[in-house]
C-alpha positions in Angstrom: -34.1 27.5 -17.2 -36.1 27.5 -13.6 -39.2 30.1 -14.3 -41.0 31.4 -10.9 -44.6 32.3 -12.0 -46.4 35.3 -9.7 -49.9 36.5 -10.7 -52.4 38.9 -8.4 -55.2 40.5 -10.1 -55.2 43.9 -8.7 -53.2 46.2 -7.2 -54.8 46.1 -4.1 -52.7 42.6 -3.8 -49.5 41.2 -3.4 -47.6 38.7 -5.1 -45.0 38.3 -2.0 -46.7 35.5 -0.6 -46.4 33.2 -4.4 -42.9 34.7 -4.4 -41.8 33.4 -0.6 -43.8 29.9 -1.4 -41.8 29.5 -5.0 -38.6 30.4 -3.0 -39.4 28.2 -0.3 -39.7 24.9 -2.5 -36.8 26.0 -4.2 -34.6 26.0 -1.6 -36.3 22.8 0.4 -35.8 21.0 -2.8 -32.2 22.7 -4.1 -33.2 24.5 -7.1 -32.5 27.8 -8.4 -34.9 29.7 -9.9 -33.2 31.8 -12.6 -35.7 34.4 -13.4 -39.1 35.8 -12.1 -42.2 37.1 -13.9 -44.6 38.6 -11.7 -47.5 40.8 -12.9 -50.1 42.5 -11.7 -53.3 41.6 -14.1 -56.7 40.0 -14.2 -56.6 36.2 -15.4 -59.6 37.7 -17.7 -56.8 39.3 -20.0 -55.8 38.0 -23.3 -52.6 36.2 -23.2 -50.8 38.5 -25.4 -51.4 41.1 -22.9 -49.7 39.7 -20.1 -46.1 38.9 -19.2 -46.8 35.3 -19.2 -48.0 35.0 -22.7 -44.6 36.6 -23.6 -43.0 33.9 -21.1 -44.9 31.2 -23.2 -43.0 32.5 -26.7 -39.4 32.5 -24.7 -39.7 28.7 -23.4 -37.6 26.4 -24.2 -37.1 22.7 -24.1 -36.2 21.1 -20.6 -37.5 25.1 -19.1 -39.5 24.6 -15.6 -42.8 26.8 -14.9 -43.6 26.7 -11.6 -46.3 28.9 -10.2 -48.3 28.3 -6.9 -52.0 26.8 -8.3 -52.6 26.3 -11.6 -55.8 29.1 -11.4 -52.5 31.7 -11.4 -52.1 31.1 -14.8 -55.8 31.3 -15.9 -59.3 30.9 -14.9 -60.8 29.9 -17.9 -60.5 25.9 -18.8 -59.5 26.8 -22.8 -57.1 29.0 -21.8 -55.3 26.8 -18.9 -55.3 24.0 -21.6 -53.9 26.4 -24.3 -50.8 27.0 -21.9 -50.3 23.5 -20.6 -50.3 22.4 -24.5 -48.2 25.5 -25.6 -45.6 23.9 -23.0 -46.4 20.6 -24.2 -45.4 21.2 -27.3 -41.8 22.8 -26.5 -40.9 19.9 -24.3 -41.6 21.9 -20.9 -43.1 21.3 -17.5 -45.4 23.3 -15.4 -45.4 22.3 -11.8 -47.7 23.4 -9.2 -47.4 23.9 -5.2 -50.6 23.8 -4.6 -51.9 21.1 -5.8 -48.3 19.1 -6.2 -48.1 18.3 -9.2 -45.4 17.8 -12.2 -47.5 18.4 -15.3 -45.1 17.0 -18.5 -46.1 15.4 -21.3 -47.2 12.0 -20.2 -50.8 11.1 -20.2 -51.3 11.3 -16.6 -50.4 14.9 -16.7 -52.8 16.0 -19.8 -55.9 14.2 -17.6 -54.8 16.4 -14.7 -54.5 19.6 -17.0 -57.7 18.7 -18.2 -59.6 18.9 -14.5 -57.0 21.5 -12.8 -58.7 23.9 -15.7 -62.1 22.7 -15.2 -61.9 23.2 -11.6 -60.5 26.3 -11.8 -63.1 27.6 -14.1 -66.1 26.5 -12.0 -64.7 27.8 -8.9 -65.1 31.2 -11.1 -68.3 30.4 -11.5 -69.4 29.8 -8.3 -67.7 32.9 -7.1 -69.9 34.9 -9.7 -73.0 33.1 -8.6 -72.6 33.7 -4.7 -71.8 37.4 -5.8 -75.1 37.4 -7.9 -76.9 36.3 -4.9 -75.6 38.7 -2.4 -76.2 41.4 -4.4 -79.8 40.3 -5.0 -80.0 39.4 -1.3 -78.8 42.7 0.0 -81.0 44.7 -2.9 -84.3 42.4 -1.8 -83.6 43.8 1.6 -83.6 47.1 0.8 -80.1 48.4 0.6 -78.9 50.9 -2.0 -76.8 49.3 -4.6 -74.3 51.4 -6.5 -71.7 54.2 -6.5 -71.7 55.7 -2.8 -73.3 59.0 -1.9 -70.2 61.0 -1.9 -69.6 60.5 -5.7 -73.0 62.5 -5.8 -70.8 65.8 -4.2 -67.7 65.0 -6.4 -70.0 66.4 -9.8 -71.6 68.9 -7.2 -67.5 70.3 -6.3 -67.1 70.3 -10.1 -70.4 72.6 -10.8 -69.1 74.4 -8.5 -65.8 75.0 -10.4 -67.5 75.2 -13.5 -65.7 78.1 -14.7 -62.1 77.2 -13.6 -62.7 73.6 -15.5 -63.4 75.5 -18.7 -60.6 77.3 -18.1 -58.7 74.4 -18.1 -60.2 73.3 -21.2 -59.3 75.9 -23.2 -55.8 76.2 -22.0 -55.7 72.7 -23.5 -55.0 70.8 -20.2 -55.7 67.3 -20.5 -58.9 65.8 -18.8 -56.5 63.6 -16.5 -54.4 66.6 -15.4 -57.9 68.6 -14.6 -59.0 65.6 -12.8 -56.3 65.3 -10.6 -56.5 68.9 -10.0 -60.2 69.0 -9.1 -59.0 65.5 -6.7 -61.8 63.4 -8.8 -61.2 60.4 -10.2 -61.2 60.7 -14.0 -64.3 59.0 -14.5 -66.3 61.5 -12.7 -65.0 64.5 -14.5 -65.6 63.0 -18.2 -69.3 62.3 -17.3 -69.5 65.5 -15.8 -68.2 66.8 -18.8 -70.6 64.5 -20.9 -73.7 66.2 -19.1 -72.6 69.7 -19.2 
């Protein structure tokens, strides 16, 4: 089996543009991919929690991975290695667009494992630092840092419907329900609930 391998980390994203580059190669290079796993999760997740880890369990000997980059499958050096050596193990290759590559289970392709994970995890880390230095940049200059003003006259809308809320309460509506009835995000009625 032909796997295609799709992974964004929020919804915000889309994983159309992994899915048209994995089709692409496909055709260019007459394959067929015989099924799709796409998801919609943070590399930060355990394994078990996403689709891929199940993915991992189903592979068989002779099955083909092939995702975009190898940071699609995880951030975190342990983990890409985990996964490369998981596939190892059952005989199976992961190949990569990005970077081209055909990782098997030659020697060649445990070296590459080895830095594609160790590149992909200090990238992360480099992201996290330039964040940690913007935010100290922007805070050094002066600007507010946080939740935007207007979450201030969310909990002032929901003092305001005080009464109604503990109506809602008592009825036994759930918090989500109330929230999406007051239009606040969840978050902002449960702390307003905490305080009062």
């Amino acid at each position: 089996m032909i796997y295609g391998y799709c992974r964004v980390s929020t919804a915000h994203q889309h994983e159309e543009n992994q899915h048209f580059v994995i089709e692409n190669f496909a055709k260019q290079n007459n394959l067929q991919i015989d099924a799709w796993v796409e998801e919609k999760i943070s590399s930060s997740k355990k394994l078990q929690d996403r689709k891929l880890g199940l993915l991992l369990n189903k592979l068989k000997s002779g099955d083909i991975l092939i995702t975009t980059e190898i940071s699609r499958l995880g951030r975190s050096l342990l983990e890409v290695m985990g996964i490369l050596q998981t596939c190892l193990e059952k005989d199976c290759q992961v190949w990569t667009l990005k970077e081209n590559f055909r990782l098997g289970s030659d020697i060649q392709s445990k070296v590459l494992a080895f830095a594609f994970g160790l590149s992909a995890e200090l990238s992360k880390s480099l992201l996290q630092e330039r964040v940690r230095e913007s935010l100290a940049r922007l805070k050094a200059s002066g600007k507010k840092l946080g939740r935007p003003i207007g979450a201030k006259s969310k909990t002032l809308k929901l003092s305001k419907n005080k009464k109604r809320i503990n109506r809602l309460v008592d009825k036994g509506i759930s918090k989500n329900e109330i929230a999406r009835i007051m239009h606040v995000n969840k978050s902002t009625l449960y702390k307003y609930l905490r305080n009062n």
